[in-house]
TORVOMAR-903283 format. One record per residue: residue in three letters; y, x, z of N, C-alpha, C, CB in turn. Coordinates in steps of 0.2 Angstrom, whole numbers, plus 5000, padded with zeros to 4 digits. Glycine has a CB too. Layout:
ALAYXZYXZYXZYXZ
...
END
This chain:
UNK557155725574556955655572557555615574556355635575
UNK557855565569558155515572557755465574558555485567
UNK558055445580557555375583557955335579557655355593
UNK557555265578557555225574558155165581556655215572
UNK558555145575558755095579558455045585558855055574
UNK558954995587558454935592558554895587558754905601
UNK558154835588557854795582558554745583556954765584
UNK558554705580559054635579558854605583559054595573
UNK559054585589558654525595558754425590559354525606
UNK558354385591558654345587558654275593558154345579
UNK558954215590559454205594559254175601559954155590
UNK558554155600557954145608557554195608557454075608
UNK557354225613556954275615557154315621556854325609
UNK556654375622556854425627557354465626556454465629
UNK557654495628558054555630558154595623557654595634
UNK558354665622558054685616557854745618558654695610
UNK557354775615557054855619557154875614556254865623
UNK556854945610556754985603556154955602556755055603
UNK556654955594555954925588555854965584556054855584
UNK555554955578555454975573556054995566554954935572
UNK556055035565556355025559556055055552556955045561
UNK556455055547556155095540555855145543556655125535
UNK555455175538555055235536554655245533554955255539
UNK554255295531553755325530553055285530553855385533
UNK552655285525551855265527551655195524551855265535
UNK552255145524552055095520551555105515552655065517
UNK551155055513550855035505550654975506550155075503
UNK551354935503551254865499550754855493551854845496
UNK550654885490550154905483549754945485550354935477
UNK549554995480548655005481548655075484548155005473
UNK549255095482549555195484549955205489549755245478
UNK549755245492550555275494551255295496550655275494
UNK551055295487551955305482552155225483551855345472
UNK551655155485552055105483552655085485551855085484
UNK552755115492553555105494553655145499553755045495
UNK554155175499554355225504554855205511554755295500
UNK555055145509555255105513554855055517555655075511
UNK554655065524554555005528554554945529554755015532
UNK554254905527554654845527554754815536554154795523
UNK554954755539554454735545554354735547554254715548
UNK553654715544553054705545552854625549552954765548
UNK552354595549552054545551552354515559551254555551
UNK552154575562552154575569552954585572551754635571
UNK553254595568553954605570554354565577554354585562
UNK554454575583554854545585554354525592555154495580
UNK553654545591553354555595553554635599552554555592
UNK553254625605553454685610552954685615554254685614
UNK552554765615551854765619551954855621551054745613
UNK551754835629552054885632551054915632552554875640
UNK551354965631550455005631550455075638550155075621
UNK549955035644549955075651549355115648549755035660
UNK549055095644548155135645548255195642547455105641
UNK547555235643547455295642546855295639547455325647
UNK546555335633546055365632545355295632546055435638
UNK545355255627545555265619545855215618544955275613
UNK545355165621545355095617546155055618544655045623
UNK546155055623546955005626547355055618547355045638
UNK547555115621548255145617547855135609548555265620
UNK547355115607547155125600547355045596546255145601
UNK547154995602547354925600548254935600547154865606
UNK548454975605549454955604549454975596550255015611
UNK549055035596549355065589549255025583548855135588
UNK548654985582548654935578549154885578548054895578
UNK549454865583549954825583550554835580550054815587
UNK550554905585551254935580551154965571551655025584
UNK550654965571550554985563550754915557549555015562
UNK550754875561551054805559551654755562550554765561
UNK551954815564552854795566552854785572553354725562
UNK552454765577552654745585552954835585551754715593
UNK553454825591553754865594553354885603554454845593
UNK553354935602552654975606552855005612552355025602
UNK553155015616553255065621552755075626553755035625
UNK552455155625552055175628552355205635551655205623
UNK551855185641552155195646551655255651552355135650
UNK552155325651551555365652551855395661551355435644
UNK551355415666551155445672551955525671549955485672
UNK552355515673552855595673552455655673553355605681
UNK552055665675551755735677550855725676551955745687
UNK550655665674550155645670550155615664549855635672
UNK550355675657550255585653549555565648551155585647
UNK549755545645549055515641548555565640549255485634
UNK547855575641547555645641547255645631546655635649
UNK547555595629547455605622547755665619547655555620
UNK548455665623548955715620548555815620549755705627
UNK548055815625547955875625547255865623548055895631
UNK546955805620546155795618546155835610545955685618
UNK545455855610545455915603545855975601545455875597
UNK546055995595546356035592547256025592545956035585
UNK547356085590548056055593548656125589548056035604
UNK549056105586549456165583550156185586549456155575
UNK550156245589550756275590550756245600551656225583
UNK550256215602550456185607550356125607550956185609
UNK550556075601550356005598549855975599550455995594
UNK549655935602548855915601548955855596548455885608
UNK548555875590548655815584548355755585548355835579
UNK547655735589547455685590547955615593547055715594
UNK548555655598549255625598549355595592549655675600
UNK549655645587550155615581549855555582550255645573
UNK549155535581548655465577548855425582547555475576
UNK548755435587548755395594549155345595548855425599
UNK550155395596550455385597550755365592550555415599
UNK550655345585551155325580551555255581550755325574
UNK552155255581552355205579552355175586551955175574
UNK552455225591552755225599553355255601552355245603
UNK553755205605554355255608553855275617555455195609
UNK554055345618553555325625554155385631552455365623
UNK553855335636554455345641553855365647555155265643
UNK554355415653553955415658554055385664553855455659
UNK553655365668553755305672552955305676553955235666
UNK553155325683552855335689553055245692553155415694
UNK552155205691552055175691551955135699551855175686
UNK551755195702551655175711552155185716551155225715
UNK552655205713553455205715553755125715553855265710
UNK554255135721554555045720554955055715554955005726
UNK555355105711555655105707555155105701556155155707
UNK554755145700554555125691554355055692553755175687
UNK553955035697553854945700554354905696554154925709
UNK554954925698555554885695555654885687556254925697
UNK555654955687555854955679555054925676555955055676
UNK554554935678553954875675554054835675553554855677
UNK554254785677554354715679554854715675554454695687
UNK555454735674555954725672555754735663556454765676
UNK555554805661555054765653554654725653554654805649
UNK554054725657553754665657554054585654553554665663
UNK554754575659555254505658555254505651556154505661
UNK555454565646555754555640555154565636556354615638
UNK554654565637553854595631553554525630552854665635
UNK553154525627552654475625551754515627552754465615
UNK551654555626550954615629550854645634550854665626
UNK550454665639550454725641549554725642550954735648
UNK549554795639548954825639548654875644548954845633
UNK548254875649548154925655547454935653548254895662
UNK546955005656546455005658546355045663546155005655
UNK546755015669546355045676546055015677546655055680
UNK545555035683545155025687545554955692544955105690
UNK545054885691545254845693545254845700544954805691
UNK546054825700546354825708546754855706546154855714
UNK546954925704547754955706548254925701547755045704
UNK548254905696548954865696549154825701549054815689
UNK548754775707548854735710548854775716548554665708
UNK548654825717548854895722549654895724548854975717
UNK549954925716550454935714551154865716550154945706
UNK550754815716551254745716551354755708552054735723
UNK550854745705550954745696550454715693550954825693
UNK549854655697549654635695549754575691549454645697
UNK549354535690549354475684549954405689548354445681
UNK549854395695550254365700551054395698550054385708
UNK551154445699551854475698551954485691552054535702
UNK551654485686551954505681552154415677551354565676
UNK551454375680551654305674552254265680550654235673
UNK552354315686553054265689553654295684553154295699
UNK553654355681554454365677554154345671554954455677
UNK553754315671553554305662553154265661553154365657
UNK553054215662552354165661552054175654552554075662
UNK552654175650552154175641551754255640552854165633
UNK551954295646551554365644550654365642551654405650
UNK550654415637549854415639549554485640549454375633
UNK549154475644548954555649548254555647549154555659
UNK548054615643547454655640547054675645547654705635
UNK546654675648546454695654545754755650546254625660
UNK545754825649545254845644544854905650545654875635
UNK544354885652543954915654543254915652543954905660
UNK542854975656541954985652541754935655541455065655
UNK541854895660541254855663541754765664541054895673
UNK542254745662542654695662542954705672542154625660
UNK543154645672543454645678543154625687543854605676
UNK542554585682542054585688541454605689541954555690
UNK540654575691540254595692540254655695540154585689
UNK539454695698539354735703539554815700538654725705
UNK539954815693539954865691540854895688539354845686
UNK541054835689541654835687542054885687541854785690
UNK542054925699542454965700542355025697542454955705
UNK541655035693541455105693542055135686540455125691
UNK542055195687542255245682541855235674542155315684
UNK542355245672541755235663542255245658541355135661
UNK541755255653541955285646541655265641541955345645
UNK541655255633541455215628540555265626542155215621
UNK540655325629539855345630539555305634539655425632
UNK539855285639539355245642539055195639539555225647
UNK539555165638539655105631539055095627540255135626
UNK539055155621538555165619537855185622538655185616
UNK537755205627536955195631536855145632536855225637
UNK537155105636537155045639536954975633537855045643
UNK537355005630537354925624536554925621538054925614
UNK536254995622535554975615535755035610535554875610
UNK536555045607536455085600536255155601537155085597
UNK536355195607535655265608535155245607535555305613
UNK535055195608534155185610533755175602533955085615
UNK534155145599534055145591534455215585534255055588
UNK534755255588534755305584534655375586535455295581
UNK534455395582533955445579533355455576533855475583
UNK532855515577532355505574531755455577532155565572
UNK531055435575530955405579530355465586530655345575
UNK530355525584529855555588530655595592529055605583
UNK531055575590531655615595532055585600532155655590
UNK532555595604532755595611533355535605533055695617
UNK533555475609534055435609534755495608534055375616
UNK535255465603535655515601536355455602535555545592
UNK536955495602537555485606538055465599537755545611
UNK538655445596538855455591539355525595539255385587
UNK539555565588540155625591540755595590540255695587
UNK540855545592541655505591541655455595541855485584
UNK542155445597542255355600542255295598542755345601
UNK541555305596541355225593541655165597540555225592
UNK541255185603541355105605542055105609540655085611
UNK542455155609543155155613543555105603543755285618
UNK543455135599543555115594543555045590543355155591
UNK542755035593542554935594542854905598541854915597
UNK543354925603543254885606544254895606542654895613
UNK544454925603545254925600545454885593545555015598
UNK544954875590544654845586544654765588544154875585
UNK544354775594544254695598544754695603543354685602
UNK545154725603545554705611546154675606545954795617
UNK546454715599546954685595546654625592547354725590
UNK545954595590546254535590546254495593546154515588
UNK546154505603545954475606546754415609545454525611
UNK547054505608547754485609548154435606548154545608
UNK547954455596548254395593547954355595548254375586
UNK547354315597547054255599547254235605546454245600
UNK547454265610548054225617548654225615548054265623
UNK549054255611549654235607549754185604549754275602
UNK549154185601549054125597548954065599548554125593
UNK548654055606548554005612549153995615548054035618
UNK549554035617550154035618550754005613550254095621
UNK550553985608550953955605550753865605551053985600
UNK550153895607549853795606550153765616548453785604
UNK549953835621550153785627550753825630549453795634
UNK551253845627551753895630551653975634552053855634
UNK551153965638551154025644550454055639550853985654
UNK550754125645550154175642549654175648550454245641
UNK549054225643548454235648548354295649547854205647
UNK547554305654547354375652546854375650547454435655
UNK546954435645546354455640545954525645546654495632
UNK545154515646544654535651544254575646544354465657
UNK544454605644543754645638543454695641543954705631
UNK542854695643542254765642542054795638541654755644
UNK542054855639541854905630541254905631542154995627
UNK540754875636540154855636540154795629539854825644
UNK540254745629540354695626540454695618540854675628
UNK540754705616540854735609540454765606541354765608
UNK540254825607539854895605539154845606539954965612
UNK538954805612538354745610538354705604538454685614
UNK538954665601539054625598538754665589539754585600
UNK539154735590538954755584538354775581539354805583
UNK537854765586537254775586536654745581537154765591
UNK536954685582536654615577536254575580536254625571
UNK535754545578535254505580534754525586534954475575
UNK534954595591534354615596534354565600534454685600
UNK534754525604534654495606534354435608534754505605
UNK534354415601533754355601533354355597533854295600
UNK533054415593532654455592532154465600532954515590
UNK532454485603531854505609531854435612532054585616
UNK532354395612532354315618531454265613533554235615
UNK531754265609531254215603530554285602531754195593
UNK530554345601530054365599529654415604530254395594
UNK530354435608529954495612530054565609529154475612
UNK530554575605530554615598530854685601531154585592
UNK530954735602531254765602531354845597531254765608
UNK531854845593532254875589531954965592533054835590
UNK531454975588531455065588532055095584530655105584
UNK531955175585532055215583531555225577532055265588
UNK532055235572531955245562532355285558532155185559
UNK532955335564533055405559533455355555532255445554
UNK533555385548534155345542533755285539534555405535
UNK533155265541532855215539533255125546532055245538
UNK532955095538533055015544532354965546533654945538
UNK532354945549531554905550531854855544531254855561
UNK532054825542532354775537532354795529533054755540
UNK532254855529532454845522532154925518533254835522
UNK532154925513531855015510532154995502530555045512
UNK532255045499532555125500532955125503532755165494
UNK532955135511533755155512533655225518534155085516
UNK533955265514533855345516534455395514532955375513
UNK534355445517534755515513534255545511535155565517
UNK534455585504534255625498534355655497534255615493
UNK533955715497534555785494534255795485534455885499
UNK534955825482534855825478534655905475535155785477
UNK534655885468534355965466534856035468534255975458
UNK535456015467536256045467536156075477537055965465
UNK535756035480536056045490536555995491536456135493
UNK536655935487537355895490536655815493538155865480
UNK536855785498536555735501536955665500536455755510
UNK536555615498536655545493536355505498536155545485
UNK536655465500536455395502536255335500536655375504
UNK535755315499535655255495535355185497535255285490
UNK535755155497535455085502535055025495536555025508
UNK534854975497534554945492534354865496533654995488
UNK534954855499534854785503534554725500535554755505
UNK534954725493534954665490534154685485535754635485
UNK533854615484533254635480533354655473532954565480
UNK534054625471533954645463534354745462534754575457
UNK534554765470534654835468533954845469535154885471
UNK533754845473532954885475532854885470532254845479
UNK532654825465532354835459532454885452532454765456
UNK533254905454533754925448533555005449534754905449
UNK533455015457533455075458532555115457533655085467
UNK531855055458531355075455531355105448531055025456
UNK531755055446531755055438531955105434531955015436
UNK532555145438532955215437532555275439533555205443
UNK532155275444531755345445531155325442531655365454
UNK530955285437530255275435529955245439529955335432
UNK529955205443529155175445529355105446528855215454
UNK529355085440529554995439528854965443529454965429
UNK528155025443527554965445527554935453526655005444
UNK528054965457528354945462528454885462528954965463
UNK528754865458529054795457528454725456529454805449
UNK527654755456527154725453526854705459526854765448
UNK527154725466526754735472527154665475526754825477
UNK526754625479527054585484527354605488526754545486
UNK526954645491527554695497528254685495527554785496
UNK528354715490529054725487529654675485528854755481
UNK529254615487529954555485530154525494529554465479
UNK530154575498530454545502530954625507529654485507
UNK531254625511531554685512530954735517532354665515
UNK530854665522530354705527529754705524530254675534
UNK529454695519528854735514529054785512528554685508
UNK529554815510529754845508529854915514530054815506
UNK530054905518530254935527529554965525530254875537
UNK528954925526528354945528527954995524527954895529
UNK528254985518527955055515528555105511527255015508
UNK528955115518529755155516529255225514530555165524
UNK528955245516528655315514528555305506527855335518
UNK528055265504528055265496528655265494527655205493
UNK529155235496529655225491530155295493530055135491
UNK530255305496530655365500530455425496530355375509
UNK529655445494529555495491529355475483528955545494
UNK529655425479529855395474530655395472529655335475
UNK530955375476531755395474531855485479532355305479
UNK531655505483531855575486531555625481531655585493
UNK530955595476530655655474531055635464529655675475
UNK531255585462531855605458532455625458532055565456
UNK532855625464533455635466533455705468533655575471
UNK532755735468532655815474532855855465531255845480
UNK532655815457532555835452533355845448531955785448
UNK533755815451534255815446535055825450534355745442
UNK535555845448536055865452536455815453536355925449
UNK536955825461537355765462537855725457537655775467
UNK537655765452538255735447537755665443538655815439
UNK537455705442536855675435536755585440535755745434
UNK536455605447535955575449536655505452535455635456
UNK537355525453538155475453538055445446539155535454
UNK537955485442538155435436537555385434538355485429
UNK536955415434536355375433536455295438535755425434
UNK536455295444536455255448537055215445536455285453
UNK537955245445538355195443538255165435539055205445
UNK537955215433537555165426536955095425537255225422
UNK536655105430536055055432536354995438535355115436
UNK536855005438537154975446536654955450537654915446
UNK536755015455536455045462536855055465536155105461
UNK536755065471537155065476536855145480537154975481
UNK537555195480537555265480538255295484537355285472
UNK538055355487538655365489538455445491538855305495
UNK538955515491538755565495538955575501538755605492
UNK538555605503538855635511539455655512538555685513
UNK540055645515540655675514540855705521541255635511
UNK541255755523541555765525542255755527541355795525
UNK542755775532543155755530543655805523543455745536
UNK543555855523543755885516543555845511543455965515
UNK542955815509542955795504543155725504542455795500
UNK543355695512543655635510544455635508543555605516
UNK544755695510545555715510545555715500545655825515
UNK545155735496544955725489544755695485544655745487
UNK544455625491544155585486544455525483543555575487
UNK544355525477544855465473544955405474544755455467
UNK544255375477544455295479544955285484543855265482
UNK544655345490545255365495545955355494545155425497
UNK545955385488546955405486547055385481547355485485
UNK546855315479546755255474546955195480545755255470
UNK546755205485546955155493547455185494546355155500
UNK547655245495548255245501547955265507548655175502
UNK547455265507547155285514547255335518546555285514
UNK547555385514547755445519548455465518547355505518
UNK548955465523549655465519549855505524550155395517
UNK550455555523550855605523551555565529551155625515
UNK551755595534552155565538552455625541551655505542
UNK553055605539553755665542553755675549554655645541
UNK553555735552553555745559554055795562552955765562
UNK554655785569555155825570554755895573555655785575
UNK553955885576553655935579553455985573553155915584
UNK552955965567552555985563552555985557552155965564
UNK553355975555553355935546552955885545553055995540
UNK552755895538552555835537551755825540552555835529
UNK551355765542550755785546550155715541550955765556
UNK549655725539549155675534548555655539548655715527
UNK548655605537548255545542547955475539548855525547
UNK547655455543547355385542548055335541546855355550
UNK548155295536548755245534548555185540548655205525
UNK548755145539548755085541548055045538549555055539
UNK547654995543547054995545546654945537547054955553
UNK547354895534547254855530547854855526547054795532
UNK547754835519548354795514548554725514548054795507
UNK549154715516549354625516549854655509549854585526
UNK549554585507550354585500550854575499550454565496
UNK550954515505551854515507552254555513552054435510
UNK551554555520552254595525551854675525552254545536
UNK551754705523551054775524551254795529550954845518
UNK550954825532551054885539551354935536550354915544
UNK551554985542551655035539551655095548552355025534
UNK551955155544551755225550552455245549551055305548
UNK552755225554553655245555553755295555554055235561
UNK553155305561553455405563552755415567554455425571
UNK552455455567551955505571552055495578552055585570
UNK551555535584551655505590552255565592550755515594
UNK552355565596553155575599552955615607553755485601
UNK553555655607553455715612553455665620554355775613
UNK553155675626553155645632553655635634552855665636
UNK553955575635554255535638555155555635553955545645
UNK555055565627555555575626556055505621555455635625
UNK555755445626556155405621556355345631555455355611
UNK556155385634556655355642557155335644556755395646
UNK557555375642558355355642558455305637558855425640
UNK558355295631558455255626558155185630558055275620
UNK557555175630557355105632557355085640556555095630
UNK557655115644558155105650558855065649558455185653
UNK558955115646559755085644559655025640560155135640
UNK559355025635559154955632559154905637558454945628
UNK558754905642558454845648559154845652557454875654
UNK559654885651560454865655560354925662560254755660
UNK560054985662560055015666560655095665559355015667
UNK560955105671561555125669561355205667562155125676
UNK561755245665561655305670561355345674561855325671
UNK561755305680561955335686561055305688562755315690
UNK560855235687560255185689559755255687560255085684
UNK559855295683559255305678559155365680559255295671
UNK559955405684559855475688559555455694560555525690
UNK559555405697559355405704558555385703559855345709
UNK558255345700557555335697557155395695557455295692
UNK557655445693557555525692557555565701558355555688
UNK557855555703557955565711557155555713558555525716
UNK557255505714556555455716555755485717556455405708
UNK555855505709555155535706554855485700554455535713
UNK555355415700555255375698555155375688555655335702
UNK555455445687555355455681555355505679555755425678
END
């Protein structure tokens, strides 16, 4: 792989570290194929160092960089990111990596040492970000906390992304985005309702809350342009993973309400379930708005639905989800998933089937977006992946390059920050890298 140039420093700002340059993964337009050249990107000229680990922290830098900031992930010499070895993994490669890491140069750098100390401090002067989630205290352990970092940088802004925030009686514990989701209420309401609270198989709430940490970031950026200096951003992946919840809150404050277990049904609203159809393929069919409910009665034959008062409100509707459930399940059990796609987008209904990821790697809305695009890797050839998160029409993001071997972009962003050789054999001596 060629490493990408350092960026153009312009004529006020920090230092210059590695940036972005062209490549692979852009979609200014709707595909793709729209352009094979990189632009900028939005974020261009931003610089955000990523300390964290597993998910949330390194999942926000990755949004950044997917939008031009230049990203320097900073990983432990002899421990690095536990993403790299998280899931499946080919030849040795762990692919969860490529996604991770995209659109990072990453260096290694033994942070409890007074030398990596240095070299911290010394990217820190030149960044605009830094994104951590340790356990509050050890950066300021370290002499690396928010005191020492806003003394070489006042406009910096430091992400602070932990399960419990930074204080209260819970702060110091260990934690992960399962916790996350126990804690917030979203086990308590999924699954069935005579069965055990269920867990998502993925990192939902490390994923809510990377989701919420990058815009947390533009929003103290954004502060920082109105008062000069930066701040820090204090996220809990408790927090978020709450907010997505909706109205439980003052649901139980005003009512006393609390939110059961309902399986793929909603307390708010009916038809909304999975179907199988006659074929063995499973259809999803939601009916929020009143005029589909209506579209969808009237599609499987039972217009006299429509004649019941129940029926004009969503939770009248909740209440008698069994009648309607074995009304749309026992047309849908009658005809195959082709028939049963076309009938629905002929009536406009709102429908969808169960996909996996194979049929998502197939399916045409999918690669009508651009959503899954091909990206040249020096370890794996070429490697297909999630694009970039959204479409902008003037600056688009884009995926430069996949995630990158451990700590093999060190020497490069040393020397950028003015460090010699000889400075960078002896920080080798050290342990320091």
């Amino acid at each position: 792989m060629t490493v990408p140039p350092l960026s153009p420093e312009p004529e006020t700002g920090p230092e210059p570290v590695p940036g972005s340059a062209a490549g692979p993964g852009s979609r200014p337009g709707a595909g793709p194929e729209a352009g094979p050249e990189a632009g900028p990107g939005p974020l261009q000229g931003l610089r955000v160092l990523d300390l964290a680990t597993l998910f949330a922290g390194p999942l926000a830098a990755t949004m950044l960089g997917d939008f031009g900031a230049e990203v320097i992930k900073v990983e432990h010499p002899d421990r690095p990111d536990p993403a790299r070895g998280h899931g499946p993994a080919k030849d040795g490669v762990g692919l969860w990596w490529k996604l991770l890491g995209r659109n990072k140069k990453t260096i290694a750098l033994n942070l409890s040492t007074p030398g990596g100390r240095d070299v911290l401090l010394r990217l820190a002067a030149r960044s605009d970000v830094v994104i951590e989630n340790f356990r509050p205290g050890t950066l300021e352990k370290w002499g690396l906390g928010w005191t020492e970092l806003r003394a070489v940088n006042p406009r910096l802004v430091l992400a602070r992304v932990t399960a419990f925030g930074q204080s209260g009686p819970y702060a110091r514990r260990p934690g992960f985005g399962t916790l996350a989701e126990a804690m917030s209420g979203f086990a308590a309401i999924t699954g069935e309702p005579d069965g055990p609270p269920v867990l998502p198989p993925f990192g939902l709430a490390d994923s809510i809350a990377a989701l919420t940490t990058s815009y947390a970031v533009m929003a103290a950026l954004r502060g920082r342009d109105t008062t000069g200096v930066g701040q820090v951003v204090d996220l809990a992946i408790i927090e978020p993973m709450l907010t997505v919840l909706g109205a439980q809150p003052i649901w139980y404050d005003q009512l006393g309400y609390v939110q059961p277990r309902t399986g793929n049904r909603t307390p708010g609203n009916a038809p909304r379930n999975l179907y199988r159809t006659a074929d063995g393929s499973w259809l999803a069919v939601s009916a929020s708005a009143q005029s589909v409910a209506e579209r969808v009665m009237r599609l499987v034959g039972r217009p006299e639905f429509l004649e019941q008062p129940w029926f004009a409100t969503g939770a009248g509707r909740a209440r008698h989800a069994d009648e309607l459930d074995a009304a749309v399940g026992g047309w849908i059990a009658r005809h195959g998933r082709a028939e049963v796609m076309a009938a629905f987008e002929k009536a406009e209904a709102a429908v969808a089937p169960v996909q996996d990821i194979r049929d998502v790697m197939e399916d045409e809305q999918y690669r009508a977006l651009g959503t899954i695009t091909g990206i040249p890797d020096e370890e794996l050839g070429t490697v297909r992946m999630q694009n970039v998160l959204f479409r902008l029409s003037g600056t688009p993001g884009a995926i430069r390059w996949a995630g990158r071997p451990h700590g093999a972009d060190t020497d490069e962003v040393l020397a950028a920050i003015g460090l010699t050789a000889t400075e960078i054999a002896a920080l080798r001596e050290e342990g320091a890298l």
